[in-house]
C-alpha positions in Angstrom: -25.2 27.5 57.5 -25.5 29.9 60.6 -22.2 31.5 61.7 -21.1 29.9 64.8 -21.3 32.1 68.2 -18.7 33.1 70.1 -18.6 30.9 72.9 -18.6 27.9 70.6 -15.8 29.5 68.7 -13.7 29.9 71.7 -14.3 26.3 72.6 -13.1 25.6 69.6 -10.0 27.3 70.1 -9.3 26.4 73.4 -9.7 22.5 72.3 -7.2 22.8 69.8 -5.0 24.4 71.7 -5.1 21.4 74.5 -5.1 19.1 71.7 -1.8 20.7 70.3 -0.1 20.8 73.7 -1.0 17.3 73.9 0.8 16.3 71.2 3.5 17.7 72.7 3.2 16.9 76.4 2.8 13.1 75.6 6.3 11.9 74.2 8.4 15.0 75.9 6.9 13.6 79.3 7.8 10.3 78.4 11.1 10.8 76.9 12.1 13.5 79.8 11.7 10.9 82.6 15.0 9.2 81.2 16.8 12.2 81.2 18.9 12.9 84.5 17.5 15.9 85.9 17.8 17.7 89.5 14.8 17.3 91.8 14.0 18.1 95.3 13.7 15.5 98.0 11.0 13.2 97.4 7.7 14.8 100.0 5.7 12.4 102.6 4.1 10.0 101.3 6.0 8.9 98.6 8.1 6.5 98.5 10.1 6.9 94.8 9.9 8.7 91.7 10.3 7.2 88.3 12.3 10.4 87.1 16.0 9.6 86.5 17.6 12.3 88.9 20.9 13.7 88.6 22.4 15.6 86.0 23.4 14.9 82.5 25.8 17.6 81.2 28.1 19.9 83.3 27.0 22.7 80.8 25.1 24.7 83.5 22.6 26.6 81.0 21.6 22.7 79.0 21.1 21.0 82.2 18.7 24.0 83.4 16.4 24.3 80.4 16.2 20.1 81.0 15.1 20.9 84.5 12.7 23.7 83.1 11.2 21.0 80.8 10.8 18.8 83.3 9.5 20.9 85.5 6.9 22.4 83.5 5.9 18.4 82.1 4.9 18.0 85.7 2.9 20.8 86.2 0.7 20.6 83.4 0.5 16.9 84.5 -0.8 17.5 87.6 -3.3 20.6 86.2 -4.4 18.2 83.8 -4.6 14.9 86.4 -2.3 13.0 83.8 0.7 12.3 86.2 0.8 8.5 86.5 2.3 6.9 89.2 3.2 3.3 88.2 5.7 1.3 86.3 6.0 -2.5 85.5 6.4 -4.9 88.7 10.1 -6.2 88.1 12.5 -7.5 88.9 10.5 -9.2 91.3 6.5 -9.6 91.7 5.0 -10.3 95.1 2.9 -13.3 95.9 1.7 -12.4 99.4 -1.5 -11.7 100.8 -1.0 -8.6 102.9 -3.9 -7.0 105.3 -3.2 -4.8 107.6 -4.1 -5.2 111.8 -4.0 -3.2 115.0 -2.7 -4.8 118.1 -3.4 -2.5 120.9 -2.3 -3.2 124.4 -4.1 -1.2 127.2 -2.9 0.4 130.3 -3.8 -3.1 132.3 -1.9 -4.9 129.7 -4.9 -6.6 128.1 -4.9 -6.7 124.5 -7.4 -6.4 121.4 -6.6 -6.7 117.7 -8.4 -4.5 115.1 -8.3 -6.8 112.2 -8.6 -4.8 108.4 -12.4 -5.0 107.0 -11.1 -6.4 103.7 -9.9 -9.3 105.4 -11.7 -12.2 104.5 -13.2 -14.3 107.1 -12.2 -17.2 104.3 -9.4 -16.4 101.9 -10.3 -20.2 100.0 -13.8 -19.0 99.5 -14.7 -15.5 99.0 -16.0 -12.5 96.6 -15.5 -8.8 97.5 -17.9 -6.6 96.1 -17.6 -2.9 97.9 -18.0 0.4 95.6 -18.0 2.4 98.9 -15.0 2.0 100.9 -12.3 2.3 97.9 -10.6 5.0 99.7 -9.5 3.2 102.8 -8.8 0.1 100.7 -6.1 2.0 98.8 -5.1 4.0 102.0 -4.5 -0.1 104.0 -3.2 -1.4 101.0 -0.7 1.1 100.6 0.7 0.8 104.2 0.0 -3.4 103.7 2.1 -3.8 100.4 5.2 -3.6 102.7 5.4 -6.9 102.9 4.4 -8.3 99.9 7.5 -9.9 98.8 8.1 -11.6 102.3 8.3 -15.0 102.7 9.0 -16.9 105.7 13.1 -16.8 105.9 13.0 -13.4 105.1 14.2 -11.5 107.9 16.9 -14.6 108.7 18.5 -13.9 105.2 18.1 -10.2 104.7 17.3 -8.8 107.6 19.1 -5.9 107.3 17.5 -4.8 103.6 14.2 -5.5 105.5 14.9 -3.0 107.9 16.0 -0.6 105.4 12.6 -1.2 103.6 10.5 -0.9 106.8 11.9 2.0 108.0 11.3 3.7 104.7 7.6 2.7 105.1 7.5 4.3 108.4 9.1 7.6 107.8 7.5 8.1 104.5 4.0 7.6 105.4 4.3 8.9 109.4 1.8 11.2 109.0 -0.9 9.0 107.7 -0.3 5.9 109.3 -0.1 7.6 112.5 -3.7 9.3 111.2 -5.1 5.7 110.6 -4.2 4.6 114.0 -6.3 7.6 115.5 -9.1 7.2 113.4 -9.1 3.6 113.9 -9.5 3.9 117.9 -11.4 6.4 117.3 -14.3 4.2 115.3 -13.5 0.9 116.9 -11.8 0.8 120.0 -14.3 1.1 123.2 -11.6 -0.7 126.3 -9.2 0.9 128.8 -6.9 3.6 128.3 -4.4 2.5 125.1 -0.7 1.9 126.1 0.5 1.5 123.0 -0.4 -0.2 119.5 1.4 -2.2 117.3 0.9 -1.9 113.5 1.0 -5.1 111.6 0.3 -6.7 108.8 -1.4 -10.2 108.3 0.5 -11.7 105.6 -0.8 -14.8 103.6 1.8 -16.8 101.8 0.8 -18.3 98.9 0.2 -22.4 98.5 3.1 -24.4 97.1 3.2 -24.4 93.2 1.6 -27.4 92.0 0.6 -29.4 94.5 -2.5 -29.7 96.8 -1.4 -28.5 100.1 -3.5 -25.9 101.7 -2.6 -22.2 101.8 -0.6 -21.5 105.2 -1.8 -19.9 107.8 -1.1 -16.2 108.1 2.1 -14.8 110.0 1.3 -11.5 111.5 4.2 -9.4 110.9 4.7 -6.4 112.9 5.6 -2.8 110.8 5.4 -0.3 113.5 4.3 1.1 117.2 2.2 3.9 117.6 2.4 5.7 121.4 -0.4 8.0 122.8 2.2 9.8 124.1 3.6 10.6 120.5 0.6 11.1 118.1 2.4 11.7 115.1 4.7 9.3 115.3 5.5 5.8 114.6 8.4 4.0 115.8 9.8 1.1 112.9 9.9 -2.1 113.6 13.6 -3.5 113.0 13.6 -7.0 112.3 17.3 -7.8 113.3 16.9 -6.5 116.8 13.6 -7.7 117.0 12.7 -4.4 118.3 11.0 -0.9 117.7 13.3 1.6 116.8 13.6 4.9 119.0 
């Protein structure tokens, strides 16, 4: 048989050597996310981290080779596009329908709403087949999943968790939100000179369990206010108040 050449060799190499960190990587990354470790504050756009945080020993030099670990777990995660961001849906799984709108309200006062296109014109009676718009689908759906857990009595009963949750939505995704509201009236809008625009989301409530009755309506549930005047911003919508926070 004819001696292999060198760059197949080094293949070689380098495939066991990723194959041998793997075996590593895989139950250290799983097992390290349980250990308490110290982590900086969570950057935009994310909303939580499954890593315990915190720290697990008052011995100074154990609890820095844990950070070290977990540290260098997440970095060969993210060179390697392994880091998963998801974990099981408990304690509590939403049943909402959530699609995102734009309300925007023009220097006149008249008003147009720039409804999501994923939003079916039917929600009894429809199939969504799109390959090319996946990116804005997870960009809505991300801002939409807000509400998702709502139900109609939600902001009488817990309105003050609501605004907690809502105002975490807002800060965390600013930037991007406030992105989406440009491009958006950017692609769509054609009226008068925009006052202001309220960010909502049109949320579907499921049909009651085991009976006939017809899905409800939607409620359109506002999230937040976007102002020319502030780009980058968006105000949060504070459901006890019933007002946009400043």
């Amino acid at each position: 048989m004819a001696p292999r050449s060198v760059p197949h060799r080094i293949a070689s190499y380098l495939l066991g050597v990723f194959v041998c960190a793997q075996i590593v990587y895989l139950p250290l990354a799983n097992i390290i996310q349980r250990v308490p470790r110290r982590m900086p504050p969570l950057p935009d756009e994310m909303l939580v981290r499954h890593q315990c945080e915190g720290e697990v020993t008052t011995s100074e030099p154990v609890q820095s080779a844990i950070d070290a670990i977990g540290t260098a777990t997440d970095r060969w995660g993210e060179l390697t596009a392994q880091n998963q961001g998801w974990s099981l849906f408990a304690p509590r799984f939403g049943a909402a329908g959530t699609f995102l709108t734009l309300q925007v309200t023009a220097a006149d006062g008249t008003t147009t709403e720039l409804r999501s296109r994923f939003e079916p014109a039917d929600v009894n009676d429809y199939v969504r087949f799109d390959l090319t718009h996946y990116r804005l689908f997870y960009r809505e759906m991300s801002f939409a999943l807000v509400y998702w857990t709502w139900e109609a009595n939600s902001f009488e009963t817990r309105g003050a968790e609501w605004r907690d949750v809502i105002r975490d939505y807002a800060t965390t995704f600013r930037r991007s939100l406030s992105a989406y509201v440009r491009w958006r009236l950017a692609e769509e809008y054609s009226g008068p000179a925009v006052r202001d625009v309220t960010v909502a989301v049109r949320v579907y409530l499921p049909p009651n369990a085991g009976g006939t009755s017809p899905r409800p309506e939607p409620a359109t549930v506002p999230m937040a206010r976007w102002v020319p005047e502030q780009p980058e911003r968006v105000a949060a919508w504070d459901p006890v108040t019933r007002t946009f926070a400043q």
